[in-house]
C-alpha positions in Angstrom: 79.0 137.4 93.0 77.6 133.7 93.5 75.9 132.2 96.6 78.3 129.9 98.2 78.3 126.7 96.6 80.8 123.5 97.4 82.6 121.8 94.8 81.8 118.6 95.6 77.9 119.1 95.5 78.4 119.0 91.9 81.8 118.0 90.4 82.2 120.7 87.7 81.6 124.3 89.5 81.9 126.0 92.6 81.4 129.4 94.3 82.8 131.1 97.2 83.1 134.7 98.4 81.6 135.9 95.2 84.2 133.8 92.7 83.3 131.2 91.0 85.2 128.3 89.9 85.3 125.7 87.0 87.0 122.4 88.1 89.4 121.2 85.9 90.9 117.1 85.5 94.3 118.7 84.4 96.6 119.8 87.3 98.2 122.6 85.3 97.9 123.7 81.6 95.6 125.4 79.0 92.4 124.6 78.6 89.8 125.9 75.5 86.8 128.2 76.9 83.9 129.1 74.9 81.8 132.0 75.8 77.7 132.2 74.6 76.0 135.4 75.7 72.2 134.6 75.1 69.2 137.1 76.0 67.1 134.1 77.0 67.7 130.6 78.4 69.3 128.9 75.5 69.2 124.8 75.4 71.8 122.6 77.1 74.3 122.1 74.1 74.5 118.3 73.2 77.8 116.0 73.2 79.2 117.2 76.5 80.2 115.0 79.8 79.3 117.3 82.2 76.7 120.1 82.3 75.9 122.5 85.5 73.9 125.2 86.3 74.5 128.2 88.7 73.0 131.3 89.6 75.0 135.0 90.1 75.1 138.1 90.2 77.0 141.0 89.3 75.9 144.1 90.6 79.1 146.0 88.3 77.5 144.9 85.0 81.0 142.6 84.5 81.5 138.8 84.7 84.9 137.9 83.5 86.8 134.6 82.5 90.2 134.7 85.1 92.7 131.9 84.5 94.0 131.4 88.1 97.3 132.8 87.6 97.0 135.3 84.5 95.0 138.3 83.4 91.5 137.6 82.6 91.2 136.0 78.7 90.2 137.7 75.8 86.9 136.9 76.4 83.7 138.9 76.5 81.6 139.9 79.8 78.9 136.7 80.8 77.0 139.9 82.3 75.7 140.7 78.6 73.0 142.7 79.7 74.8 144.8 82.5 74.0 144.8 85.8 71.9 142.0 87.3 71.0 138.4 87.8 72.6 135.7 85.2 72.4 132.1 85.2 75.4 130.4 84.3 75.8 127.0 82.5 79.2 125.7 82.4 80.0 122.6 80.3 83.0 120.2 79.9 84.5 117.3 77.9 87.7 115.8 78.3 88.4 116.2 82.1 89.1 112.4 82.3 92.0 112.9 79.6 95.3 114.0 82.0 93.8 114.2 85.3 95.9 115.6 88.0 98.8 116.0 85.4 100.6 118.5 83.7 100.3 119.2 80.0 101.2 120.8 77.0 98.3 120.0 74.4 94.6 121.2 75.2 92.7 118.2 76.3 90.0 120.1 78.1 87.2 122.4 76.3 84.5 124.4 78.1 81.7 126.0 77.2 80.0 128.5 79.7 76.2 130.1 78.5 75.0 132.6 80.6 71.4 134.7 80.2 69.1 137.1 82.4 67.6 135.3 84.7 65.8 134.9 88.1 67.7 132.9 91.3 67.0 129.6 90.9 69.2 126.9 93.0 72.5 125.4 91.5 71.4 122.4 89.1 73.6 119.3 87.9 71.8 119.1 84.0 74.1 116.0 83.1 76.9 113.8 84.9 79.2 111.2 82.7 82.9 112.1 83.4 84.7 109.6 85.7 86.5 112.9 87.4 83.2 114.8 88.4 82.1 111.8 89.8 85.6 111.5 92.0 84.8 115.2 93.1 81.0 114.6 94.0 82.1 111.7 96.4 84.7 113.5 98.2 84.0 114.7 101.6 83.8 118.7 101.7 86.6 119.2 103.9 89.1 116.9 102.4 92.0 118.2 100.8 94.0 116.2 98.1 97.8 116.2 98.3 98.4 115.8 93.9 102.0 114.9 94.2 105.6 116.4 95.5 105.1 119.2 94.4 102.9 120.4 96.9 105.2 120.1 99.7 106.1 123.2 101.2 109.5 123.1 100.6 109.0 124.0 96.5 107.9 127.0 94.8 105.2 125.7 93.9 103.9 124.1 96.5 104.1 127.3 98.7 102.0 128.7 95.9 99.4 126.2 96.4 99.3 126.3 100.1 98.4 130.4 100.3 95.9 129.9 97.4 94.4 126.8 99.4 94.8 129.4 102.6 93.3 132.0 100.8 90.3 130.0 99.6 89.3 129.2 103.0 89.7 133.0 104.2 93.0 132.5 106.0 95.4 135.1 105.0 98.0 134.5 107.7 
């Protein structure tokens, strides 16, 4: 669980109705995650474009890595202490590489450190990436058509539309 936090007011992570989500420049494809479970604040990790900072909460002692569409990756729990208050610092690299596209090879890495730790507010540590910075100046409630696919009349685009739906509570 995460305090509510809009995309845009940082360009790399967001949080609504307890789930919080990493941004990505790709549209769709696989992306490498690195998990660091620390018992203290560790140090931001160097040679990274963008760095942020978030705190949660998860009352169940579990805080998973989800793809959107799969079963959660073989990764272990961020809530390496059980049940409590983390702090959550999610880096990236590479988001400029494909953005909005498709793509077979890995382009994109992540690195997400989590510890114990008090609420403090949500924190951008370090801002570089061309695509964050596209994120941070849109408006809140725009929403970005990517390309044809969207339209309602694919698969795919009906897809988007009910998790877009979803994501704003509407489950009509």
């Amino acid at each position: 669980m995460a305090d509510d936090l809009d995309a845009t007011h940082n360009g790399l992570v967001s949080a609504a109705g307890g789930v919080i989500e990493v941004a990505t420049g790709i549209h769709t494809g696989n992306v490498r995650v690195t998990v660091e479970t620390h018992s203290q604040r560790p140090d931001p990790a160097p040679g990274w474009e963008e760095i942020a900072e978030m705190p949660c909460h998860s009352p169940s002692g579990e805080l998973l890595v989800k793809p959107m569409m799969d079963d959660p990756a073989d990764l272990p729990s961020l809530a390496s202490q059980g049940p409590g208050r983390y702090r959550l610092r999610v880096h990236a690299l590479g988001r400029d590489t494909a953005v909005d596209q498709s793509t077979d090879d890995v382009v994109e890495s992540y690195l997400i450190q989590s510890w114990p730790a008090a609420h403090q507010d949500a924190l951008l540590v370090h801002a570089t990436d061309a695509y964050g910075a596209e994120v941070r100046a849109r408006p809140a409630a725009d929403t970005q058509v990517i390309d044809q696919e969207d339209s309602l009349d694919t698969q795919t685009g009906r897809e988007r539309d009910i998790l877009r739906r979803a994501g704003r509570g509407d489950y009509s």
